[in-house]
C-alpha positions as CSV (number, residue, x, y, z in Angstrom):
1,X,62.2,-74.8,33.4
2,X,60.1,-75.6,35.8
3,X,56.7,-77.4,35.1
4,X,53.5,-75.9,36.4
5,X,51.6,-78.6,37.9
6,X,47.3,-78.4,37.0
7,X,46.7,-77.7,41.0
8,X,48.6,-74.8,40.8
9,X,47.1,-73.2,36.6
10,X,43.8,-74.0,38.6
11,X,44.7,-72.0,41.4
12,X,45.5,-69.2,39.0
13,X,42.3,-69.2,37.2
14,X,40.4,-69.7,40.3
15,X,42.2,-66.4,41.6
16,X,41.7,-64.6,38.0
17,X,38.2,-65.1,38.0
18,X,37.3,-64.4,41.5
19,X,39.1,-60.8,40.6
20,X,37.2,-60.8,37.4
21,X,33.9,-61.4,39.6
22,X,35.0,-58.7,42.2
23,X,35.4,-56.3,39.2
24,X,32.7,-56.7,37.8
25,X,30.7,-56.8,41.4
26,X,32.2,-53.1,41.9
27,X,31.6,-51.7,38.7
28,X,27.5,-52.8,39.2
29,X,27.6,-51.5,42.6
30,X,28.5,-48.2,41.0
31,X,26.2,-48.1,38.2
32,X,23.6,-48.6,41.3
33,X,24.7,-46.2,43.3
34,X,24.6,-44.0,39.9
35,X,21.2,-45.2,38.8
36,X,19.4,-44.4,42.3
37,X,21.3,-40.5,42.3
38,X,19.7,-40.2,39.1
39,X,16.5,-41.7,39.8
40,X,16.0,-39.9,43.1
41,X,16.8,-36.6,41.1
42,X,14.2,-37.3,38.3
43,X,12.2,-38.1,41.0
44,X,12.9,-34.2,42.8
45,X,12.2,-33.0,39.2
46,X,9.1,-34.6,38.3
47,X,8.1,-33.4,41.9
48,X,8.8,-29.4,41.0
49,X,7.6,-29.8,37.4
50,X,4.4,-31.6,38.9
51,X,3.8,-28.9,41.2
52,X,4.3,-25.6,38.8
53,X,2.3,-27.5,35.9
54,X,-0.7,-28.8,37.7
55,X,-2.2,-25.5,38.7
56,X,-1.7,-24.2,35.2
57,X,-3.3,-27.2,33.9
58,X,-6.3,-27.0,36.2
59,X,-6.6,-22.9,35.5
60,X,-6.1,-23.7,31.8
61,X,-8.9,-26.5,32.5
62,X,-11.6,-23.9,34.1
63,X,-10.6,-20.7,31.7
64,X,-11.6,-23.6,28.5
65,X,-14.6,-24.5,30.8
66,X,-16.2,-21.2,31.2
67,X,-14.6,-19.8,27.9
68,X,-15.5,-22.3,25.6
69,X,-19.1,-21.6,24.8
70,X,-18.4,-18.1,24.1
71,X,-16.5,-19.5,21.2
72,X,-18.7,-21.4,19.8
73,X,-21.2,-18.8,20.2
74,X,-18.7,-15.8,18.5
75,X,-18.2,-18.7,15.5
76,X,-21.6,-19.5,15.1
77,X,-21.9,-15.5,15.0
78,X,-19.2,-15.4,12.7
79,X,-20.9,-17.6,10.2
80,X,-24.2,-16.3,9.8
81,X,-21.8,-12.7,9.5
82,X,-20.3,-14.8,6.5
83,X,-23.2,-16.1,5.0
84,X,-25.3,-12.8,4.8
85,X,-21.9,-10.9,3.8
86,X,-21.7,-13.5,0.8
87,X,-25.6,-13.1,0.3
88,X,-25.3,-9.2,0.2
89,X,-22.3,-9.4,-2.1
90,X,-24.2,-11.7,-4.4
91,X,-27.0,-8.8,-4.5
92,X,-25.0,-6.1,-4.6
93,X,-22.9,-8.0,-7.9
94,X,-26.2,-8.5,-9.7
95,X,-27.1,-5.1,-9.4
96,X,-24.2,-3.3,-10.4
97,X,-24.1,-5.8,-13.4
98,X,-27.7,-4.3,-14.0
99,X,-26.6,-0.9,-13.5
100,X,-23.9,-1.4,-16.3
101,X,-26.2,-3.1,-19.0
102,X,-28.7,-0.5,-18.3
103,X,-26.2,2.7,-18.7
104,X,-24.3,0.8,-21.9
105,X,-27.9,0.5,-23.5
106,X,-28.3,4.1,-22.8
107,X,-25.0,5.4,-24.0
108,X,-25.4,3.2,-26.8
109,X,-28.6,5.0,-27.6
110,X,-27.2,8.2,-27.2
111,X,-24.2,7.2,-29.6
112,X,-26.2,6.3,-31.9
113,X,-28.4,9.9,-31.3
114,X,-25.7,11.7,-31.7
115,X,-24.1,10.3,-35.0
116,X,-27.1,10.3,-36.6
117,X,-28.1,13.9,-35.3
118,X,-24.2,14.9,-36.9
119,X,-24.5,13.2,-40.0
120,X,-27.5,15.0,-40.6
121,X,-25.7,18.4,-40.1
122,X,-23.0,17.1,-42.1
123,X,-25.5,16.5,-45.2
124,X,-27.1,19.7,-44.6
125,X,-23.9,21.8,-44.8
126,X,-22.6,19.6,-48.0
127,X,-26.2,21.0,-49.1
128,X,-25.9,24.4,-48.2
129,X,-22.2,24.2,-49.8
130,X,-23.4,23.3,-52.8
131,X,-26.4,25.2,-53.2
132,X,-24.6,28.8,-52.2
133,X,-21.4,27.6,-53.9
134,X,-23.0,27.2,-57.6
135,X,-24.5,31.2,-57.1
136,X,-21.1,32.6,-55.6
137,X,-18.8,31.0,-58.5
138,X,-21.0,32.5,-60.8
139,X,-21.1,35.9,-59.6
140,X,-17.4,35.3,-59.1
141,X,-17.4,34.6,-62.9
142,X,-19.1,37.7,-63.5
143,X,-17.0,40.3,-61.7
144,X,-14.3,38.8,-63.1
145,X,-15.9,39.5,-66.6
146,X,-17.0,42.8,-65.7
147,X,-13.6,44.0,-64.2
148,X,-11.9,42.4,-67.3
149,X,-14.3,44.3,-69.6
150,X,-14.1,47.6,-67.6
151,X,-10.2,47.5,-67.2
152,X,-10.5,46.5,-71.7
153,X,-12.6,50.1,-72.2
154,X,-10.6,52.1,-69.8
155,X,-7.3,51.5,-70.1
156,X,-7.1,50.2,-74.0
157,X,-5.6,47.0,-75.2
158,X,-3.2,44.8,-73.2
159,X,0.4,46.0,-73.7
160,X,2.8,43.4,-74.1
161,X,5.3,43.2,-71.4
162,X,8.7,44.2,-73.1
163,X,12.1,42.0,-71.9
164,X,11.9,39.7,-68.7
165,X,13.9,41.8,-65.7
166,X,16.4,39.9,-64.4
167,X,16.1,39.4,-60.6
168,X,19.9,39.6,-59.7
169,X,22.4,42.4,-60.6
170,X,25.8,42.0,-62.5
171,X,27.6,42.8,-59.0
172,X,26.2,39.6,-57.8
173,X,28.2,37.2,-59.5
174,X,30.7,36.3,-57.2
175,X,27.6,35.8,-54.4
176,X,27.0,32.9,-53.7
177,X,24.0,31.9,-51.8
């Protein structure tokens, strides 16, 4: 085998890396050549985006302008709406509330009119009752005496009742209910 002198593994290295260097010299060249495609293309993009967006900025710009006081003016509107809403309600709460303790006062009242205006009915009919009961049990008593002592002169003395009847017949017996 033949033995490589240094001259000629120099020469060899020499060559590898001036190949390496080329390569890598070509592959930058294209990522330049890629870079400034894409750049110039950004570049056309920004271009169209910066003319469609700048007149809707600058109309957005004056409709703020000549719009914006009117909306502070319709909130400022807004909360005095609020506040004298919140004032009404706050009325309007303390007088129904006053409304309500007046009418349960009332019915109250009236409640208590009423029961006493029933209980007195009810002790003046338990008073009637008793006064026209006591009268009416004693002339019950004595039409009862009389009739007894009428039916005794009429019809004699009370006849004893002979034999109970019976309340079923002898052809009942197989019957059964």
């Amino acid at each position: 085998m033949n033995y490589v002198n240094n001259e000629t593994l120099l020469l060899i290295f020499v060559a590898c890396t001036g190949a390496a260097v080329l390569l890598q010299a070509i592959v930058l060249l294209a990522l330049l050549i890629t870079a400034r495609k894409a750049l110039k293309l950004a570049h056309e993009q920004i271009e169209e985006l910066r003319t469609n967006v700048l007149p809707v900025v600058s109309d957005t710009k004056r409709l703020l302008s000549t719009v914006g006081p009117k909306i502070e003016s319709v909130a400022s509107d807004f909360a005095v709406l609020t506040h004298s809403a919140r004032t009404h309600g706050i009325r309007l709460e303390e007088s129904a509330t006053d409304i309500l303790e007046r009418v349960s006062r009332q019915s109250n009242r009236v409640d208590m009119m009423l029961t006493n205006a029933l209980d007195t009915v009810d002790r003046a009919g338990a008073v009637v009752a008793e006064v026209l009961s006591v009268p009416i049990r004693q002339l019950a008593g004595m039409a009862a005496f009389a009739r007894a002592a009428v039916g005794t002169l009429i019809g004699g003395a009370p006849r004893p009742q002979s034999e109970p009847q019976p309340t079923h017949s002898p052809a009942d017996k197989d019957l059964f209910v």
